[in-house]
Each structure stands twice: as C-alpha cells, then as structure tokens.
C-alpha positions in Angstrom: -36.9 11.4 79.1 -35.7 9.1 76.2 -32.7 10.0 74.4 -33.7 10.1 70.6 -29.9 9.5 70.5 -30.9 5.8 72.0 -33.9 5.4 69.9 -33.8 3.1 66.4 -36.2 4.0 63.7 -35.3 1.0 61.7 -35.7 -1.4 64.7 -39.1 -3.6 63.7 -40.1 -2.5 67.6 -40.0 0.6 67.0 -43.0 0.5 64.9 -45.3 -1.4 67.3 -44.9 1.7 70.0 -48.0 3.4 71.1 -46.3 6.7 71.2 -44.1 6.5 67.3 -45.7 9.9 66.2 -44.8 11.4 69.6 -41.2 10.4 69.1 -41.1 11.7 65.4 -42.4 15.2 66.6 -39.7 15.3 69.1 -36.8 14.5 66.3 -38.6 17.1 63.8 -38.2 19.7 66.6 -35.1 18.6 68.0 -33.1 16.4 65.4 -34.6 16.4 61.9 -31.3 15.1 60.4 -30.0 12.3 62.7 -27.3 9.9 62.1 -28.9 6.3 62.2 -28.2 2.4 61.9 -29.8 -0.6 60.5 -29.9 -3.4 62.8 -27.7 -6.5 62.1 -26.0 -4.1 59.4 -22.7 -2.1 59.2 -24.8 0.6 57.8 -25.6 3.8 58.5 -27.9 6.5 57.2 -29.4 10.0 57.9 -32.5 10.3 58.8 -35.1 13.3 57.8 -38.5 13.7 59.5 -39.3 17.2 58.5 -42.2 17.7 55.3 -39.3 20.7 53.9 -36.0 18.2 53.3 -38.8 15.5 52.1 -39.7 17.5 49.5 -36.4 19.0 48.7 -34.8 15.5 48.5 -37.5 14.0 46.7 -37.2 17.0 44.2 -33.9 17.2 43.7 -33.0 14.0 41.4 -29.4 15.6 40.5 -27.9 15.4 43.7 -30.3 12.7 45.9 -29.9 9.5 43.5 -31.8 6.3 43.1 -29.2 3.9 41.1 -28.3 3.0 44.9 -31.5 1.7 45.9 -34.4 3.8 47.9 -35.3 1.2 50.8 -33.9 -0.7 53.6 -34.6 -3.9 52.2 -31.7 -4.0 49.5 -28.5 -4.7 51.0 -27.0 -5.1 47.0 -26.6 -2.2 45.5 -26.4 -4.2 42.5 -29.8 -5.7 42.9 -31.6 -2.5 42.5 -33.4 -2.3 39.2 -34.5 -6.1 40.5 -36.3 -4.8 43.4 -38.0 -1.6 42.3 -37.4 -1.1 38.6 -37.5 2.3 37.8 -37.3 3.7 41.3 -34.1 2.9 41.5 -32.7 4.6 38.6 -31.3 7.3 37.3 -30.7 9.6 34.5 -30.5 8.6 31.9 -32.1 5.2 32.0 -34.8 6.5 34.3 -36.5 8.8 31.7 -36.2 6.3 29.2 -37.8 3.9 31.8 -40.4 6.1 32.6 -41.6 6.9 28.8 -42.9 3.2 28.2 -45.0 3.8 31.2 -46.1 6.9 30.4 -47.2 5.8 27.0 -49.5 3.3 29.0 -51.2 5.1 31.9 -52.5 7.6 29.9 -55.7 9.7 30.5 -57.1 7.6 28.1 -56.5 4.6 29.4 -57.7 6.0 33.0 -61.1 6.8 31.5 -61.5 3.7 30.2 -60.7 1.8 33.2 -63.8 4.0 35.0 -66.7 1.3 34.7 -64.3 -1.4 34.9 -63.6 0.4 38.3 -67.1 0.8 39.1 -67.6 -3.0 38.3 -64.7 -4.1 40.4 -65.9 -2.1 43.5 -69.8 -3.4 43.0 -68.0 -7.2 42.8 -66.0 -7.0 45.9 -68.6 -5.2 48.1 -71.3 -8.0 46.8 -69.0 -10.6 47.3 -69.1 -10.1 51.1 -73.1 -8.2 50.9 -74.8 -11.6 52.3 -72.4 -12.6 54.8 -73.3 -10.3 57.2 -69.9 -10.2 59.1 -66.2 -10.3 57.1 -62.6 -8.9 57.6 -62.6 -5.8 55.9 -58.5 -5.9 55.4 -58.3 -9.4 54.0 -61.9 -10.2 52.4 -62.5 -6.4 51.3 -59.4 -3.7 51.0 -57.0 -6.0 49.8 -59.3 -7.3 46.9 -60.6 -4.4 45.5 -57.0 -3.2 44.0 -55.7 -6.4 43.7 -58.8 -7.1 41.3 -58.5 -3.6 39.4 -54.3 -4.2 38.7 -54.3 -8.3 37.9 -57.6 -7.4 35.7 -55.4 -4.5 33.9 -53.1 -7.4 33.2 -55.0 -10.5 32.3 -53.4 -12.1 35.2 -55.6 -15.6 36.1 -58.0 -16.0 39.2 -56.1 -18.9 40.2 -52.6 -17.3 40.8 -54.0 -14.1 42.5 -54.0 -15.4 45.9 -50.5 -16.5 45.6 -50.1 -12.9 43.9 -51.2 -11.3 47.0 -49.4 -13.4 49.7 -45.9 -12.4 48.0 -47.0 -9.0 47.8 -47.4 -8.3 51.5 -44.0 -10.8 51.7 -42.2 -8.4 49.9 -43.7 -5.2 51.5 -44.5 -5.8 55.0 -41.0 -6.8 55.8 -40.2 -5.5 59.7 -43.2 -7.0 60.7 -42.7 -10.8 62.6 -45.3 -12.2 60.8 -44.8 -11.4 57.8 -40.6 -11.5 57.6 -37.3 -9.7 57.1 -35.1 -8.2 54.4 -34.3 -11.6 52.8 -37.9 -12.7 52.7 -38.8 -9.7 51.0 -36.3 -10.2 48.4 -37.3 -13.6 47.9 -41.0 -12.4 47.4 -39.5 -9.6 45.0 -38.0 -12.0 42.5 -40.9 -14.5 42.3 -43.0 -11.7 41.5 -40.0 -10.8 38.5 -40.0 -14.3 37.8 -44.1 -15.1 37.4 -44.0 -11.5 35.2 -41.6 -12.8 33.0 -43.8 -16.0 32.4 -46.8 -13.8 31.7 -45.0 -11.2 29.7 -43.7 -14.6 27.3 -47.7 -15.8 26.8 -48.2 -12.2 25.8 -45.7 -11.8 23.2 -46.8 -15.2 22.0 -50.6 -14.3 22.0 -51.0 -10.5 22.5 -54.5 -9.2 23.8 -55.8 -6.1 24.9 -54.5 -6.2 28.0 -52.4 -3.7 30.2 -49.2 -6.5 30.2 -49.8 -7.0 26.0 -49.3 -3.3 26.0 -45.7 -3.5 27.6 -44.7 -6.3 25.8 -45.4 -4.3 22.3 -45.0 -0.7 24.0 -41.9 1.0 21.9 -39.7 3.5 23.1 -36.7 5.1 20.5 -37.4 1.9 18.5 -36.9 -0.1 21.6 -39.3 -3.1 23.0 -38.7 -4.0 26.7 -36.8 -7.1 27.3 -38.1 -10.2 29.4 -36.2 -8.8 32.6 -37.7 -5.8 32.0 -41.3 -6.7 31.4 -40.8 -8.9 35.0 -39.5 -5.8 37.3 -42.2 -3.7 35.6 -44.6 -6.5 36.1 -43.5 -6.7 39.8 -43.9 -2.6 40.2 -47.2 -3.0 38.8 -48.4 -5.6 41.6 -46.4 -4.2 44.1 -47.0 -0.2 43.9 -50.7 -1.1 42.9 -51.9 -3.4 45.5 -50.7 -3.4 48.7 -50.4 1.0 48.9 -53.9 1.1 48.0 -55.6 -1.9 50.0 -54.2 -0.2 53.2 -55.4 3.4 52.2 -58.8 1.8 52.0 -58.4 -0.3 54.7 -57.4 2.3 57.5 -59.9 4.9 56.0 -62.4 2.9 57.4 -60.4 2.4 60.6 -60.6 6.4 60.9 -64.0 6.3 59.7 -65.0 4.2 62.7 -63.1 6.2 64.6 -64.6 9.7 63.8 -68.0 8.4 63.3 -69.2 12.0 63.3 -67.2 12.5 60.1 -68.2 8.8 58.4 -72.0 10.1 59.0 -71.1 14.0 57.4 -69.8 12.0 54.1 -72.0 10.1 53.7 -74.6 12.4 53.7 -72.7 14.2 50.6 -70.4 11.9 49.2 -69.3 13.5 46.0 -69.3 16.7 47.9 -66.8 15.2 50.4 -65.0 12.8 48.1 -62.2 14.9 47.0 -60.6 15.9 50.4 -61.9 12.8 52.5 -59.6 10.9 50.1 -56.6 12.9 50.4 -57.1 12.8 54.3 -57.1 9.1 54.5 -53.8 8.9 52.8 -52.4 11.6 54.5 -53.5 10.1 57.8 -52.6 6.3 57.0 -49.3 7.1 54.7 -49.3 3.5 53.4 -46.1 3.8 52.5 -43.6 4.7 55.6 -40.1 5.4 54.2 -38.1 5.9 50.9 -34.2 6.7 50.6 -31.7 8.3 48.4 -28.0 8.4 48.2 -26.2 11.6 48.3 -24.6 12.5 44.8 -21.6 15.5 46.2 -21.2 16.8 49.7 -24.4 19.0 50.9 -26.1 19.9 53.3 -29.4 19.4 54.9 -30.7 22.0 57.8 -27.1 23.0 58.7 -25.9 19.3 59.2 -23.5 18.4 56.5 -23.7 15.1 54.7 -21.1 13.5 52.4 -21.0 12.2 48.8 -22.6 8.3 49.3 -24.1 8.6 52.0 -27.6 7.3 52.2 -30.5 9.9 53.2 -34.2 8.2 54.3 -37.5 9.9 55.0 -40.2 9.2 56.6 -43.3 9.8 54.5 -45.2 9.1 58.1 -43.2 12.1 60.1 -43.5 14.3 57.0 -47.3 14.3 56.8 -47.6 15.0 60.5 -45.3 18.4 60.6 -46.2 20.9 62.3 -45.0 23.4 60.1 -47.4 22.4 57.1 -50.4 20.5 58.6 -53.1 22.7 61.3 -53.3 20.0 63.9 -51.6 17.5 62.5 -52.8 14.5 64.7 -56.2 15.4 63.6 -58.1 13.1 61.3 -60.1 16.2 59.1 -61.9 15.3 55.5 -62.4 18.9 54.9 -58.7 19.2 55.4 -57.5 22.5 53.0 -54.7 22.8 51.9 -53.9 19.1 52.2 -50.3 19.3 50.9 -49.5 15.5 51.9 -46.3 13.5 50.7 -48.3 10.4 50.8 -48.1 10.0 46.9 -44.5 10.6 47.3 -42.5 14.4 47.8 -42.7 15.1 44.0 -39.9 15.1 41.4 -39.3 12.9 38.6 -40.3 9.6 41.2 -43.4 10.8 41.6 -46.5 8.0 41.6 -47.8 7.0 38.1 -50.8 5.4 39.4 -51.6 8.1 41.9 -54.6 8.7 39.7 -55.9 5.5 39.4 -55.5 4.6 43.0 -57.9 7.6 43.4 -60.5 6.6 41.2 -60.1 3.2 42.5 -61.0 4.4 46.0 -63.8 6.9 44.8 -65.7 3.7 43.4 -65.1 1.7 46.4 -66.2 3.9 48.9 -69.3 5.2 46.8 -70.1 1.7 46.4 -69.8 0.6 50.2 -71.8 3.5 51.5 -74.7 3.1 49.5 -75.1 -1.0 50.2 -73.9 -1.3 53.4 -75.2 2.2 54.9 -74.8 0.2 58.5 -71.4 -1.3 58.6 -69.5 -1.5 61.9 -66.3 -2.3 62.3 -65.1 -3.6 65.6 -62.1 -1.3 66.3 -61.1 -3.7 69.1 -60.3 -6.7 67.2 -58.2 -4.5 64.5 -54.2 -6.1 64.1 -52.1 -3.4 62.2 -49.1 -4.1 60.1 -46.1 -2.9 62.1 -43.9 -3.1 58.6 -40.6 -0.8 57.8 -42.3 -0.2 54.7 -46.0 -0.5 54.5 -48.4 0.6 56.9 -51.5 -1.5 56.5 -53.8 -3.8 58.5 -53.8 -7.3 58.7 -57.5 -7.4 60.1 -60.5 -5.2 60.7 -63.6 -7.2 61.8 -66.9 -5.5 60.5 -70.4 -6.3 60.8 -73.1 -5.3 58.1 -77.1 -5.9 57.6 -77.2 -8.9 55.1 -78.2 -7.5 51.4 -78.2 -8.8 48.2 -76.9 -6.7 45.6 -78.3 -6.8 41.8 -76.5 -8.5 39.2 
C-alpha cells in the first residue's frame, strides 16, 4: 500500500486521482495532522483532514491567524490583503473590514435582490431554452451567478466575459489549463485593478448600485479608499462567481448521477429544496482548501505545532468524515443533520454571501426544472476542474426538448 508519507496533497496530480477521497479517509484515520510541502517551494505546512480541527481552527481567530495569508497561491506574505481582502486579516482591521460589508448585505438588501434573482435565473435558462443542446458549466452555471454579482454592481455586459475568464484564472490555479500560482496572482490584481476603475465612475456618478454603496458606505467616519474598493471589488467577483457556478454545476452532475433522487425533487421541489441544497455543496465543496498561521505553540490531536507555522484544511476531507456524516460518500438530499463546512468552518471568516448564493440556487434550480422537465446531461463527456482551490467543471454536455420561454 501507498505511504501517505509519499503522497503530496498540494501536487496538481494529486487532484486528478480517481481514488483522492479514498486517500483522504486513510490520512483522517491514520494521519489527520501531517507534515506537508508545496512543490517548487521551501515551504512547509500541516495538514488537517478531520471535520473537528476544521472547525476548531476555523473558530478559533486568536490563535489560527489570517494576516499571513489563507491559500497556497500567495507566496508574499505581504501581498495578502491584495489577494483576498478581508480573509486575510486580522483583528483589529478585520472587524473594521467586515462592518462596511455588513452594512451592505443586509437582510434587506437580500429581499430585494429576490425577483431580481428570479429574473436572472428565468434569463439564463431562456437564453439556452431553444437551443436544444448547450454546456451546462460554461453557457448555464457559470452565468447565472456571474449575472446576479456584476448586476449587484452595475458592472457592463461587455467586460463580463473578460470578468469571468480572470475569475477561473485566479481560482482554478493547479489545474494545467487554467495555470499556476503566478497566473492566479496576475488574474487577482487585474480584477483589483478594473474594481478600482469602476469604484472611480462610482464616486464620480453614484447610482443605486451594490459598488455605489461601497464607495459611500461609512464606517467610524471612514469611506474605503480606491485600493480598498478594488480588493473588495475582487472578493466580490471572486467569492461570488466561481463558488457558486460550480455548486450549480456539479449539482446537476449528481443529479444525473442519482436520477432516482433528481426525479423525487422534482416532484416536490420546495419540499426538497432546503436539504437538496445543502447536499450539493456538501458533496461538491467548491471550495477545496483554506489555511491559517499558528499565532503561539499548540497543539492539534496530540501533534504539536509551533508559533508561524502554517495549518491548511481541506474543506473536501472535512465534509466526507466519518465521524460527522452517515455514509459519507453518499449523495442524500434528505441529508439530516447536514453539518457541512462547505460555507466555511464558522468563526469570524465565515461566508457573507452564503445567503445569497442560496437563494441564487433556489431560483435557478426552480426555474430549470419547471422549463426543461427533460434535460440530460451526458455524464461521459463531463471535464472537471482538477484546481488546488476550486472544484468546478469546465464542461457538462446536456440535451433538452427545445422550448420557448415567455417574455
């Protein structure tokens, strides 16, 4: 048998293995905190696999610290803030960070966005309703939140292709055809850069838009600055988009898959909704890994880890333990309890738009089952995304009976 000792979590190849969740169960059981490297890096980290130290780690801001950076894609420390904004910081810039935002997505806002989100979801299913045949990833998952977030900010038609394509860059990283580390980064600060741009039209010419909002949103008499209004920009697009357009997109992978189950929903949508949903992004964890660095010597499960030492945990290990999830490896939209990390472990990082990426799916869904009740997709021409971060699909091949939907 393999030695887990010999095995490379961060190796891109390691993600396009048929057996990854087999070798995750066997380092929960046998090594849930193991000493790792990052290829072509003299760095090292501890890896965590087990739902528990996720959780703990995630909850524990004090001693597990984001100022360090929280992925594998930022080899500055420096460069941070730059990559993910307010992910990667600390008290007690984080909380003041995190008030602007919270003055935004507010419940209020959410149920206003509702028939927005209903509209968005009737426009991208009858976009593709005629056609007959379409990539659900790249013609369908990927528009529906990328239309919901660049609506939010005003952001034109014309630049939301571009939008997308440096999205994936920055995200998909690990994966050959979409790039490494440095093109991620690259794709990180044209996104800062084109927020920036947007965020100066605003403050010239508010509107009643979601980016008009941060440019005038106050916090302790403070207005964000240009740089700020670009990262936040950036985590907007980023966090919005790409986590959501692959929840959809593999939901119908394991919808195809467990056609028994597709059928059951169907039949009772809003009676299914709720769990289905949480299923799906349990199952798919769109998002595979986050990190922290350790604040003063601890310990984690009796291994002992040392002040500035970087922790990471796999979001996709986590939602498959044994010790939390009744046959993990099963695909179950009645799952309950369904306590996933796929929104993140908790704590004061937890997902702002987890809401909203909810909604967004409830209108989507609702919407494709009632006008494309026969829609197949062709499981064997599906290509996954084998990224470090993102788990997502590149393409998904359906077929549909031609309809034309009302305007």
């Amino acid at each position: 048998m393999e030695e887990l000792s010999d095995i490379c979590l961060a190796e891109p190849s390691f993600w396009k293995r048929p057996d990854k969740l087999e070798v995750f169960k066997r380092f929960r059981s046998e090594c849930p905190v193991a000493r790792q490297s990052i290829p072509g890096r003299d760095k090292q980290y501890w890896s965590l696999t087990r739902h528990a130290d996720t959780v703990a780690v995630t909850k524990n801001a004090k001693l597990y610290l984001s100022g360090q950076g929280t992925g594998m894609a930022i080899d500055d420390p420096a460069s941070a803030y730059d990559i993910g904004g307010m992910l990667n910081r600390d008290a007690p810039i984080h909380p003041r960070l995190r008030r602007i935002v919270v003055k935004i997505f507010t419940p209020r806002l959410l149920r206003n966005l509702e028939s927005e989100m209903e509209a968005s979801a009737s426009s991208v299913v009858g976009a593709i309703s005629e056609q007959g045949t379409c990539d659900f990833a790249s013609d369908v998952a990927n528009r529906m939140p990328m239309k919901v977030i660049c609506d939010m900010l005003s952001v034109p038609e014309s630049d939301r292709d571009e939008l997308a394509r440096l999205t994936l860059q920055a995200l998909g990283y690990g994966d050959e055809s979409v790039g490494d580390a440095t093109d991620a980064l690259q794709a990180f600060y044209a996104l800062n850069a084109y927020g920036e741009a947007l965020g100066r039209e605003r403050r010239k010419a508010p509107g009643d838009d979601l980016m008009s909002a941060m440019v005038t949103a106050e916090v302790e008499s403070e207005h964000l600055t240009d740089h700020d209004i670009g990262v936040y920009f950036q985590l907007l697009i980023t966090a919005g988009i790409e986590t959501t357009a692959s929840s959809i997109a593999q939901g119908m992978r394991f919808l195809a898959e467990h056609p028994d189950q597709w059928a059951d929903w169907r039949k009772d949508y809003d009676g299914l909704v709720a769990t289905a949903l949480e299923e799906i992004v349990r199952y798919a964890t769109p998002v595979v890994h986050f990190g922290r660095t350790v604040g003063v010597d601890t310990e984690i499960a009796g291994q002992s880890i040392a002040a500035g030492e970087q922790v990471v945990f796999w979001y996709n290990s986590a939602n498959r333990d044994e010790a939390v999830f009744a046959d993990p490896d099963r695909f179950d939209i009645r799952r309950t309890p369904n306590d996933h990390v796929g929104y993140g472990g908790g704590g004061v990082h937890h997902c702002l738009g987890m809401h909203l990426a909810r909604r967004e799916m409830y209108h989507f869904f609702k919407t494709l089952f009632e006008t494309l009740p026969d829609l197949e997709i062709d499981l064997d021409g599906m290509q996954e995304i084998n990224g470090l971060f993102i788990n997502g699909m590149r393409s998904l091949p359906c077929s549909f009976t031609p309809v034309k939907m009302n305007a």
